[in-house]
ZADRENLO-585217 format. One line per 5 residues: their letters; for each residue x, y, z of N, C-alpha, C. Coordinates in pm, whole numbers, plus 32768, in hexadecimal, padded with zeros to 4 digits. Layout:
BEGIN
A> X/Y/Z/X/Y/Z/X/Y/Z; ...
// end
This chain:
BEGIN
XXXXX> B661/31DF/56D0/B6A2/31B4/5653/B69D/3229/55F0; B734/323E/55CF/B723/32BC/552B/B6C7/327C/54AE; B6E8/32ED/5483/B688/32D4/53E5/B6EB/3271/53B1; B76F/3289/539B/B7D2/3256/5372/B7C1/31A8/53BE; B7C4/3195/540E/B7C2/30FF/544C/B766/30DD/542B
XXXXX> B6E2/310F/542F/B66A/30EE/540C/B66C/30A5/535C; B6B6/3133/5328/B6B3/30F9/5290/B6F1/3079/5272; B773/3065/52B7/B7DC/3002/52B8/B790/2F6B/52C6; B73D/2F80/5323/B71B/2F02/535A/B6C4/2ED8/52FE; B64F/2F3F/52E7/B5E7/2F26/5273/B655/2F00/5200
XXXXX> B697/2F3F/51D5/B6BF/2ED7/5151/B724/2E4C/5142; B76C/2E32/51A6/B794/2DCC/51E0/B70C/2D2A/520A; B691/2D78/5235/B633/2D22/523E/B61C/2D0A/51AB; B5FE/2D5A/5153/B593/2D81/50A8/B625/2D15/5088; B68A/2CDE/50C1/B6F9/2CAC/505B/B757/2CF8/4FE4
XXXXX> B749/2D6B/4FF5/B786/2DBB/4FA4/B7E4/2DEB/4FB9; B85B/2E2B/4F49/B8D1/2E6C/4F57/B8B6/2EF4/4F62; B941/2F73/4F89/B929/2FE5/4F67/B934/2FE7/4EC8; B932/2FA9/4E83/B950/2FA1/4DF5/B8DC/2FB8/4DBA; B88C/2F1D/4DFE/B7E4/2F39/4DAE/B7A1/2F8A/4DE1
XXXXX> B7AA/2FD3/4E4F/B738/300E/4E69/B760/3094/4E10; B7EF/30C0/4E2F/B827/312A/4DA2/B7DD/312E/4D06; B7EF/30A6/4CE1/B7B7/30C2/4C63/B707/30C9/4C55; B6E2/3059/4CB2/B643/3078/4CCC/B603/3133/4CF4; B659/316A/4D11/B63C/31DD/4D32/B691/3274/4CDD
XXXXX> B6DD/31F7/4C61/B714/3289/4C12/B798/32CB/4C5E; B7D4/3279/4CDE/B7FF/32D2/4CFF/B8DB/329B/4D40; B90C/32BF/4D61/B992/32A2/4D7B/B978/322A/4DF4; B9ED/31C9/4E02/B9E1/314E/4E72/BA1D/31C1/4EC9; BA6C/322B/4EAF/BAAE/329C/4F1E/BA3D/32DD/4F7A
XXXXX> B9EB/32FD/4F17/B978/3334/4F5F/B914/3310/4FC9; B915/3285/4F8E/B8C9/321F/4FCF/B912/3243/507C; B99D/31DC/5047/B9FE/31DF/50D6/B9DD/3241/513E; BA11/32E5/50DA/B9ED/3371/5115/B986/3330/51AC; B8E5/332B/5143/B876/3312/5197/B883/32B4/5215
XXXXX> B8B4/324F/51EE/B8C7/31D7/5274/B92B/3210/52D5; B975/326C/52A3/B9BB/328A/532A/B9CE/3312/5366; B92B/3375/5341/B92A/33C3/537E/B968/343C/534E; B9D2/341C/52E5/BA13/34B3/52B2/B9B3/3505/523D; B92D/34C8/5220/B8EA/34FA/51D9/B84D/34D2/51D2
XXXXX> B7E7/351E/51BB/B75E/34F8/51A3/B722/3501/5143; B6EB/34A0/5130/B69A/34A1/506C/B620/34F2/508F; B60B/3509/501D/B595/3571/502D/B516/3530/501F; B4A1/354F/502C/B40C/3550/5049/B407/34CA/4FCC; B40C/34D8/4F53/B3E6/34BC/4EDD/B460/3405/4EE1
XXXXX> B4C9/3420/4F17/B51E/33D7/4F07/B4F8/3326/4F95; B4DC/33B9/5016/B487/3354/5094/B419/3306/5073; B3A5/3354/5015/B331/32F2/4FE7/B350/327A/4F82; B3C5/328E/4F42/B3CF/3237/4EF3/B43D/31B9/4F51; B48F/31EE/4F8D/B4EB/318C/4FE0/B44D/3116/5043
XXXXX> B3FE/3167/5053/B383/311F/5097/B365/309E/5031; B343/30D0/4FBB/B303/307E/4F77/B34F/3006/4F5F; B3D6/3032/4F78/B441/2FA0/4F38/B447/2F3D/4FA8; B451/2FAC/5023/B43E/2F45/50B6/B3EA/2EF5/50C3; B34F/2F70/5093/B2FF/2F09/50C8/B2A3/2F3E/5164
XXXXX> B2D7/2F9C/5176/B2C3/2FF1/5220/B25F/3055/51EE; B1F0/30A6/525C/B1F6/310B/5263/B22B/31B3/5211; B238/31EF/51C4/B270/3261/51B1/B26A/32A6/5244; B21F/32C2/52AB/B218/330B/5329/B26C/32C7/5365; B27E/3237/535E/B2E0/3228/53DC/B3A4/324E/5393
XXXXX> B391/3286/5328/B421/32AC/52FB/B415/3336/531F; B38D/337D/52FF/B3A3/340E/52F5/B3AA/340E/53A0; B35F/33F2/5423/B36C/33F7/547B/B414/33F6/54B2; B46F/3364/547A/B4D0/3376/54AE/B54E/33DA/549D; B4E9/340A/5416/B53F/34A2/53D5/B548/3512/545D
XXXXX> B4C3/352A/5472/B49C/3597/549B/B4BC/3578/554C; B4EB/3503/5590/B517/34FE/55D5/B5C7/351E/55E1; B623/3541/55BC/B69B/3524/559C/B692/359E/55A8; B71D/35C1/5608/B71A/3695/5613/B7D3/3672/55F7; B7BD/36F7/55A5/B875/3716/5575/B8BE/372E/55D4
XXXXX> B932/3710/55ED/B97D/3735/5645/B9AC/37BC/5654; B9DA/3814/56BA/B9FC/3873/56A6/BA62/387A/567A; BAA6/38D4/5631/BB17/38E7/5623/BB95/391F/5672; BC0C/38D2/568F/BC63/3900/56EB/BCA0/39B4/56D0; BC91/39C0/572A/BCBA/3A64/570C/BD7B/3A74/56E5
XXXXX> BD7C/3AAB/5676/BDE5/3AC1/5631/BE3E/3B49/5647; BE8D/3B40/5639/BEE6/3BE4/566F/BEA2/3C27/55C0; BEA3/3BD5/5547/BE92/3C10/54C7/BE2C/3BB3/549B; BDCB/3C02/5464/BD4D/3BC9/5403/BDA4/3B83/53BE; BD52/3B1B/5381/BD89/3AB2/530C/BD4B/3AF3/52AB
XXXXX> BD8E/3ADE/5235/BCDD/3AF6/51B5/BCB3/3A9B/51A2; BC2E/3AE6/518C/BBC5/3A43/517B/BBE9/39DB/50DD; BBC5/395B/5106/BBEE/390A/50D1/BBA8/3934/5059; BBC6/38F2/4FF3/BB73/3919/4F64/BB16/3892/4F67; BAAB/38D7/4F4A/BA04/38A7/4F09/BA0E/3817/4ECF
XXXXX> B9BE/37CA/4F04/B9D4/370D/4ED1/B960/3743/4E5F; B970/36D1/4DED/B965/36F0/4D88/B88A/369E/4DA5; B83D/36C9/4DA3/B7CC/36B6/4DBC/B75F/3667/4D51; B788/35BD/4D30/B6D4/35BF/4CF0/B66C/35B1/4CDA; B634/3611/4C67/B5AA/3633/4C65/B56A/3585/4C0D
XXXXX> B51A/356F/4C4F/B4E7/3518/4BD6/B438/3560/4BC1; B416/353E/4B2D/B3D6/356F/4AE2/B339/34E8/4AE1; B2F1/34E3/4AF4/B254/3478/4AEA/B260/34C4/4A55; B276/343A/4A0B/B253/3457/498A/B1D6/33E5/494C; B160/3443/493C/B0FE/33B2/4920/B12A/337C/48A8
XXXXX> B0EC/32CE/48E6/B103/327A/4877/B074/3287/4838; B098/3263/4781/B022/3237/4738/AFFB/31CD/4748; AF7B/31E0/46FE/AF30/314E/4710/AF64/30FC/46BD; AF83/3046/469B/AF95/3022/4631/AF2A/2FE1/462C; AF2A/3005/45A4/AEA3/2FD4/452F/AEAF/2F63/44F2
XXXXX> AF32/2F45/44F6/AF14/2E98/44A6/AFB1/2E83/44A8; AFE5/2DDB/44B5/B069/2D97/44A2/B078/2D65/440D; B0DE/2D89/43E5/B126/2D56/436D/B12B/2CCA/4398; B0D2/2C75/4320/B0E9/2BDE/430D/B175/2B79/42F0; B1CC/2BE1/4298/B22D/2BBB/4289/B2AC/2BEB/42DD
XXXXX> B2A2/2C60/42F2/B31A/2C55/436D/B2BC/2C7A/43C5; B285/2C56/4411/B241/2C9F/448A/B265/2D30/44C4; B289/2D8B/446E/B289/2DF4/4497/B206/2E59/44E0; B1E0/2EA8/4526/B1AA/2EF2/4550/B178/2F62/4521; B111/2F7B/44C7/B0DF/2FC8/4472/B07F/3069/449F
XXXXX> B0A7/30DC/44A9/B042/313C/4510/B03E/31A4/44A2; B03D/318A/443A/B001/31FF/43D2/AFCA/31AB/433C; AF46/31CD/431E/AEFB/31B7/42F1/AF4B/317E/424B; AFA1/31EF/421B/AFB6/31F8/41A3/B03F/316E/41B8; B046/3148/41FD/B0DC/30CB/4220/B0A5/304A/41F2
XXXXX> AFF6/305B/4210/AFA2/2FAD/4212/AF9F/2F87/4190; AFAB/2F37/4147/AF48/2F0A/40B9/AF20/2E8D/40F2; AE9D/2EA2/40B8/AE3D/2E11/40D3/AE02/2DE4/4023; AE16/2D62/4045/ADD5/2D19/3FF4/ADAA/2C86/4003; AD96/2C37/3FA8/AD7C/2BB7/3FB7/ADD0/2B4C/3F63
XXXXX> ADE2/2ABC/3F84/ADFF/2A83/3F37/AD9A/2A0E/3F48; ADD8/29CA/3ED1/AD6B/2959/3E9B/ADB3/28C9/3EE5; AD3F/2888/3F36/AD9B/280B/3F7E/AD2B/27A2/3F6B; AD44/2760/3F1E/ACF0/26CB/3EAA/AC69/275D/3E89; ABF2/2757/3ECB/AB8B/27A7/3E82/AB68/2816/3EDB
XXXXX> AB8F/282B/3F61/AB98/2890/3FA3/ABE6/28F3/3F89; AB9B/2981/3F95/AC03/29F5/3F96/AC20/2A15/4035; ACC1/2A26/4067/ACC4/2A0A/40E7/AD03/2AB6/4120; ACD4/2B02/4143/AD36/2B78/413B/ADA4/2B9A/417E; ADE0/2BE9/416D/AE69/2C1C/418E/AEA3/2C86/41BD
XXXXX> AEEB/2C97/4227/AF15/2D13/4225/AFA4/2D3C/4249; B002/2D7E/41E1/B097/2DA6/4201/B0B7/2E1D/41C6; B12E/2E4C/41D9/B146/2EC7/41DF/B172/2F08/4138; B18D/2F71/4144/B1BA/2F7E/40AC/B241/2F59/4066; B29D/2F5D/40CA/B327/2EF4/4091/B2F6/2E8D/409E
XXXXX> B2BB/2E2F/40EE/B2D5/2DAB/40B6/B270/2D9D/4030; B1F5/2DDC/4023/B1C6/2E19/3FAA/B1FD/2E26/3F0C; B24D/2E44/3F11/B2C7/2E67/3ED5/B30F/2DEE/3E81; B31C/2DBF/3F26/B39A/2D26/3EFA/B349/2CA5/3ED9; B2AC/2CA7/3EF1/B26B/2C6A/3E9D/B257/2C76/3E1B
XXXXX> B243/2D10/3E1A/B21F/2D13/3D8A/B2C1/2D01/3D17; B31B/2D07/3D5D/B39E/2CFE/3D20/B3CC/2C2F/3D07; B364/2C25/3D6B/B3A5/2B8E/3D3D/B335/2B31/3CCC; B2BB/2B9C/3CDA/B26D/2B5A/3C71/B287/2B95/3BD5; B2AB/2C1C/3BE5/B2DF/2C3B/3B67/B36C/2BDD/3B30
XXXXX> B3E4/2BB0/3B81/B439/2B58/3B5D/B3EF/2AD6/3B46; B3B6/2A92/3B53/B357/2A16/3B4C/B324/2A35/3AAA; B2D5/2AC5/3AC4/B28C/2AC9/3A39/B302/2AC6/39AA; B378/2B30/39B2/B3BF/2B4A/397A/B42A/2AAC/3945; B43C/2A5C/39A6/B47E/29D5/39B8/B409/2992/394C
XXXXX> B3B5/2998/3936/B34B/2930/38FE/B35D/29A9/387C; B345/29F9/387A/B34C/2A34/37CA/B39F/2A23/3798; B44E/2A17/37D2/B495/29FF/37A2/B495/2972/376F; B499/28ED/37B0/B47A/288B/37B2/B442/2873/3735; B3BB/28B0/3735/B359/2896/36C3/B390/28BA/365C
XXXXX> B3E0/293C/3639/B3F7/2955/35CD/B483/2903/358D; B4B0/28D9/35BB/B51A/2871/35E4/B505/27D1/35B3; B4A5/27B7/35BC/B458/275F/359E/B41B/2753/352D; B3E6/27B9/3504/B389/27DE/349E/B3EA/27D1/341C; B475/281A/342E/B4A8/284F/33EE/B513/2793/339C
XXXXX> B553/2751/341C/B564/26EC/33FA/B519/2669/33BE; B49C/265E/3407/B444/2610/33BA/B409/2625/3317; B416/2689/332F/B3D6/26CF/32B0/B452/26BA/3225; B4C1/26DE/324E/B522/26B2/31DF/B551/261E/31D2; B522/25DE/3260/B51C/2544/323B/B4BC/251A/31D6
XXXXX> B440/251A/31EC/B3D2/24FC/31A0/B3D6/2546/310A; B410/25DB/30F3/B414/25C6/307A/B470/2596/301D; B4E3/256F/3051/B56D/250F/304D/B510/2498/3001; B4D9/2452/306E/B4AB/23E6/303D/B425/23EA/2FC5; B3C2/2439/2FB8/B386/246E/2F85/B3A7/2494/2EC6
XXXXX> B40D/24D3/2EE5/B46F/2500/2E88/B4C4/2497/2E48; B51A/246B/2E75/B567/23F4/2E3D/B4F6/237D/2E17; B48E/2348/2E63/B42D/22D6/2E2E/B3ED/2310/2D80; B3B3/237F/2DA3/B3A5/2396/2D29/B3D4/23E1/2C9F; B420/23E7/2CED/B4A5/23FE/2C6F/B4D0/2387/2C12
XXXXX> B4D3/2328/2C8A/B4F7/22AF/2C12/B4AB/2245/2BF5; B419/2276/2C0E/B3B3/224D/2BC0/B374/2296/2B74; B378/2311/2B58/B345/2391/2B13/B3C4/23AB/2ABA; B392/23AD/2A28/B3CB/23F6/29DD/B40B/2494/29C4; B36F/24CA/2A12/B399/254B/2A0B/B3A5/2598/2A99
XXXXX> B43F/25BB/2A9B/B46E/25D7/2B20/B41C/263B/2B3B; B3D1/268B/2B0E/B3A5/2706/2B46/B32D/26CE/2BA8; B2C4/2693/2B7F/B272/2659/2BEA/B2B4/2642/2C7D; B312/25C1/2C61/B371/25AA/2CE9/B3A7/2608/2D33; B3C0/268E/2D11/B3E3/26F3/2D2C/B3AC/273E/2D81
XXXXX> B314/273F/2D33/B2AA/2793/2D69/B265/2763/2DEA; B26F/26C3/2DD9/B21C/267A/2E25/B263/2663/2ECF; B310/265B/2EB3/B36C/267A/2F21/B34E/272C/2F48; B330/274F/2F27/B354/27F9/2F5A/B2C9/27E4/2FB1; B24C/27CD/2F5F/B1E4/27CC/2FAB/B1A9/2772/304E
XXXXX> B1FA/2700/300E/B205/268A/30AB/B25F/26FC/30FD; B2E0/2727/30E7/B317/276D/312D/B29E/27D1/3185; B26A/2846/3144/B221/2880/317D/B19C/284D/31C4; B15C/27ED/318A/B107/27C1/31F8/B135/2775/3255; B1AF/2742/3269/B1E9/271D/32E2/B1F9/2774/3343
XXXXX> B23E/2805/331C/B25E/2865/336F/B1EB/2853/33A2; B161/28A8/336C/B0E9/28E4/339C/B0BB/2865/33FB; B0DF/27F3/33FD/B095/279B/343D/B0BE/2785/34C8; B16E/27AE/34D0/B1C6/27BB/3559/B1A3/281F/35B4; B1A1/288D/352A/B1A7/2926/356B/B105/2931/35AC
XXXXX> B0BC/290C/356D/B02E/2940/3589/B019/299B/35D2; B02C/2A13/3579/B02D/2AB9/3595/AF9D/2AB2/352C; AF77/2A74/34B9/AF02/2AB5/3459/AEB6/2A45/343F; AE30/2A26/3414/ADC2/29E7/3424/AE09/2958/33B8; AE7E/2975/334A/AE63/28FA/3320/AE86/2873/3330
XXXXX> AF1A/288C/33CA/AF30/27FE/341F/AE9E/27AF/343D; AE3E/27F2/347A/ADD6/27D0/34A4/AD60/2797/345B; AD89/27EC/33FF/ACFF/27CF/3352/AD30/271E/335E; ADB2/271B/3328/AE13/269E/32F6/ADEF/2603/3352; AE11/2648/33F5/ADE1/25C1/3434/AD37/25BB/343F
XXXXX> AD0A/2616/3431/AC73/25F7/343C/AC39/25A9/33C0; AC7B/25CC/334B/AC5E/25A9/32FA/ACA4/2503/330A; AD07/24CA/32F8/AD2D/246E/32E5/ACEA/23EA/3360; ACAC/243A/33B7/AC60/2402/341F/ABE6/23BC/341B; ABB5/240E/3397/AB2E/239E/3387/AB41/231A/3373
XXXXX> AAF9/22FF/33BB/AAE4/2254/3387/AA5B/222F/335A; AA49/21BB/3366/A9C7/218A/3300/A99B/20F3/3397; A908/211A/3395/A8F9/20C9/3403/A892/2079/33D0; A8AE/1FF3/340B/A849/1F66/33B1/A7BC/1F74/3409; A771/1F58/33DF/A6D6/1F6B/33EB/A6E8/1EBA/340A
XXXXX> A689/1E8A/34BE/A661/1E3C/34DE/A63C/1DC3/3465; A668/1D2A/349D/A656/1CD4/343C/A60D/1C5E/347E; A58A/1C5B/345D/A54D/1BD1/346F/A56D/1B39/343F; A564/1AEC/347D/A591/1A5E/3440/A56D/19DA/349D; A560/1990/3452/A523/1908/34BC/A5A9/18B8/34DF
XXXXX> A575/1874/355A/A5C0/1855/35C0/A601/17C1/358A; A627/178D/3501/A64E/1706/34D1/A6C2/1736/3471; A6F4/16D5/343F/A75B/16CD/3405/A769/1747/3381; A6FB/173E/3322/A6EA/1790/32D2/A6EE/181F/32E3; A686/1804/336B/A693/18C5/337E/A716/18F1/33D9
XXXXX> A75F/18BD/340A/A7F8/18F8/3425/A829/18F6/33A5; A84D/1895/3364/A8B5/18AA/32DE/A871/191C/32A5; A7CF/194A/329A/A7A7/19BF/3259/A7E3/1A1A/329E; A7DB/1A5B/333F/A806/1A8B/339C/A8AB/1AC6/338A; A8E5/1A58/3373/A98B/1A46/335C/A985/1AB8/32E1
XXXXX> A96A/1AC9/325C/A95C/1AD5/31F8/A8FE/1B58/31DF; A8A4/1B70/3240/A895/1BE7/3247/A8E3/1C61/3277; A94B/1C34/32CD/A998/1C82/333D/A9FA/1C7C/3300; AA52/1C33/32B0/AAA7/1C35/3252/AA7B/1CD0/31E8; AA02/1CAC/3189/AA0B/1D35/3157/A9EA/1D8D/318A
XXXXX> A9B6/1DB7/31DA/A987/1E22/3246/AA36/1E5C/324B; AA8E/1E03/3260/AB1D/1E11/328A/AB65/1E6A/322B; AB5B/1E17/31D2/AB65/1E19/313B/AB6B/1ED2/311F; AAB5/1ECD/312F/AA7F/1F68/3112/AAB3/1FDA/3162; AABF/1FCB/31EC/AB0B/200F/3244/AB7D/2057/3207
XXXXX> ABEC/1FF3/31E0/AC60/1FEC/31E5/AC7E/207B/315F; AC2E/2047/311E/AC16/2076/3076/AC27/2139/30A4; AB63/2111/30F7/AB2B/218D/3132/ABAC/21F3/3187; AC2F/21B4/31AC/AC5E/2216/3234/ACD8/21FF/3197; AD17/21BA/313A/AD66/2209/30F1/AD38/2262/3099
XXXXX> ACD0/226C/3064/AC51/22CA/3021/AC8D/234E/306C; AC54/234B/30FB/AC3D/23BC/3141/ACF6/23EA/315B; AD41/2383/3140/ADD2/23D7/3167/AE04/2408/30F5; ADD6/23CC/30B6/AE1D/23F8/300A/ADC5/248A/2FF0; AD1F/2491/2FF2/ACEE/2514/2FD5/AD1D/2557/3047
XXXXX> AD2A/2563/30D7/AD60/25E6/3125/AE09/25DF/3105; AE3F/2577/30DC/AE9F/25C4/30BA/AEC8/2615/3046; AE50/25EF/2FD6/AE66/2650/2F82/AE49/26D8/2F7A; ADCB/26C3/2FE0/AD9F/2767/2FFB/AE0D/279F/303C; AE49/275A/30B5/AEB7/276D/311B/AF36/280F/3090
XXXXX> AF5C/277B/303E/AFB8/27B6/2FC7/AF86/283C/2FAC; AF01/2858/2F66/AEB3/28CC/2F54/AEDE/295D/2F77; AEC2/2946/3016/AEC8/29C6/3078/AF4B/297D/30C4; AFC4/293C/30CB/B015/2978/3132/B0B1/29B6/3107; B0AD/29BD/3055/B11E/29F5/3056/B0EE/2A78/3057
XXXXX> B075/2AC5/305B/B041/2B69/30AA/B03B/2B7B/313E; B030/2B1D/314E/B02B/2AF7/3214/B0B2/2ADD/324B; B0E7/2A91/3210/B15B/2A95/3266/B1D2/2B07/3296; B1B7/2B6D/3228/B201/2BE1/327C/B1B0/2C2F/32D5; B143/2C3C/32BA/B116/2C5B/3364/B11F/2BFE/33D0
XXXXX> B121/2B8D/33B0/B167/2B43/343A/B1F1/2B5E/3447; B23C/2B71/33FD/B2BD/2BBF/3439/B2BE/2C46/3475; B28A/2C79/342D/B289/2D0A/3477/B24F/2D04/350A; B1CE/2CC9/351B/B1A6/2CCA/357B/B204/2C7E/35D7; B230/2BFD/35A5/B285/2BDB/3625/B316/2C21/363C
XXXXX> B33B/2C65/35F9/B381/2D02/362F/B350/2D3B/3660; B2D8/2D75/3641/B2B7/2DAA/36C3/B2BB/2D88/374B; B27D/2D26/3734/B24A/2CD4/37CD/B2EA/2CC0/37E6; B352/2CCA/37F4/B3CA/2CBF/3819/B3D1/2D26/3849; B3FE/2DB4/37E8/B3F9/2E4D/3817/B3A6/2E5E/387B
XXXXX> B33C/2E60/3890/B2D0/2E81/38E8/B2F8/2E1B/395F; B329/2DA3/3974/B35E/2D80/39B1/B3DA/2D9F/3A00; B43E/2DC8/39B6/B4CE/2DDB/39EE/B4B3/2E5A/3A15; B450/2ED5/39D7/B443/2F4D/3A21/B417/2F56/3AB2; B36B/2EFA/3AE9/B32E/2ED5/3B69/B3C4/2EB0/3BA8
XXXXX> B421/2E4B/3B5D/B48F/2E11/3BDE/B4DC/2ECE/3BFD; B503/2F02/3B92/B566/2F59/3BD6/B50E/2FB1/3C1C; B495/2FB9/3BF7/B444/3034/3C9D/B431/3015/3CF0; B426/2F99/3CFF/B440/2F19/3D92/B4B8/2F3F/3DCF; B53A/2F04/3D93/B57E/2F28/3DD1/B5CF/2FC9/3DF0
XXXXX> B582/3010/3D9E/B59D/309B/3DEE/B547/30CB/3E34; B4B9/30A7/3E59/B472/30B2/3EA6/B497/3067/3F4C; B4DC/2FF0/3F2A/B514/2FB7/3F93/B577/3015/3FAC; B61B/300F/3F70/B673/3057/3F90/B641/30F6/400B; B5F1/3129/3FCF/B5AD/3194/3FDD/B57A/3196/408F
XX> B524/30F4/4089/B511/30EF/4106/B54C/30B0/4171; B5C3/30AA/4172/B60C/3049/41D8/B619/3058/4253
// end
């Protein structure tokens, strides 16, 4: 049996075309053919690998090589010239790297150090860690900056409408119970601004405001006997206890909101500014995202 029949049969058994074994080997389905029928022999590099796809031996291919003698050539009244040179290829063992870690989010294949970012995230009270590449890196940090940027806007948005509601109402109530418009005036501009600061909460006095208006007043345990008298006392204690509460938490909303008034028409433009910022600093992270992406496609 030729090398050529030999090959034929082996890949006819393996189920294969001259097609696949062509592309499995880099190389023409012509070539292949060539081989199965004797008008040509693959070389050393090309036989060990035709082995591996079979499945055979490499010796029993190189053997049937080295059995196969050329024919002589019929003697010619005129030399022919020799045919021109089949085009020969080389393939190259190019080592593979090691990979060091899979991208979580696209499962990509990671083999250089500076590609990994690791970190952690927070999942209920565990920190759970992580590891992906630097584009998807990127497109995280691009979608939390839109998230962040979506909520400042929002807020200031908010801030900005509530705030001219309340001193609307603010303003008009005591206008036409106040003689002198300038109070009503003052007292709308200022609800205005501690509204902002309370949406925006960019500066300490949203926070002063609800902490403050938060106190409450808590009733101290009440003894009483178990008959008619001592419930109606009971009843009547818890009534003003109620009473005092009630007093105690408008006390506490009326003084933080006056302090509130105090400090937030100075506060409230640093909560604007700042939540410009936090926008800018936002929409800048999105555009190095996406030219850091673009960049890496």
């Amino acid at each position: 049996m030729t090398l050529g029949n030999l090959l034929a049969s082996k890949r006819k058994l393996a189920n294969m075309t001259q097609q696949q074994v062509g592309d499995a080997l880099n190389v023409s389905p012509q070539a292949v053919s060539k081989w199965e029928n004797d008008l040509a022999q693959p070389d050393l590099i090309s036989l060990k690998r035709l082995a591996e796809l079979y499945g055979v031996p490499v010796a029993q291919l190189i053997d049937a090589a080295d059995e196969e003698k050329p024919e002589a050539p019929a003697p010619e009244p005129a030399p022919e010239p020799a045919p021109a040179p089949q085009p020969t290829v080389t393939y190259v063992e190019v080592p593979q790297k090691p990979v060091l870690a899979v991208c979580e989010d696209c499962n990509k294949p990671l083999y250089e150090g500076k590609d990994i970012v690791r970190g952690t995230r927070l999942h209920g009270k565990t920190h759970i860690p992580y590891v992906i590449c630097t584009k998807c890196d990127q497109k995280r940090k691009k979608k939390h900056a839109e998230i962040e940027m979506a909520e400042a806007k929002k807020d200031k948005k908010r801030a900005i409408g509530w705030g001219i509601a309340f001193a609307v109402i603010v303003g008009v109530g005591l206008g036409v119970f106040t003689p002198v418009h300038f109070w009503a005036i003052l007292l709308a501009f200022c609800t205005f601004c501690l509204t902002c600061c309370v949406f925006i909460d960019e500066s300490f006095v949203g926070d002063m405001w609800q902490n403050m208006i938060s106190w409450s007043f808590h009733a101290p345990g009440v003894i009483f006997e178990l008959d008619l008298d001592g419930i109606a006392w009971l009843i009547a204690v818890k009534i003003l206890f109620w009473i005092i509460g009630a007093l105690f938490a408008v006390a506490a909303f009326l003084f933080g909101t006056a302090v509130g008034f105090l400090f937030a028409p100075f506060a409230v433009i640093y909560d604007f500014v700042q939540n410009a910022k936090t926008i800018k600093d936002c929409q800048t992270k999105i555009a190095e995202a996406d030219a850091f992406i673009s960049k890496n496609k």
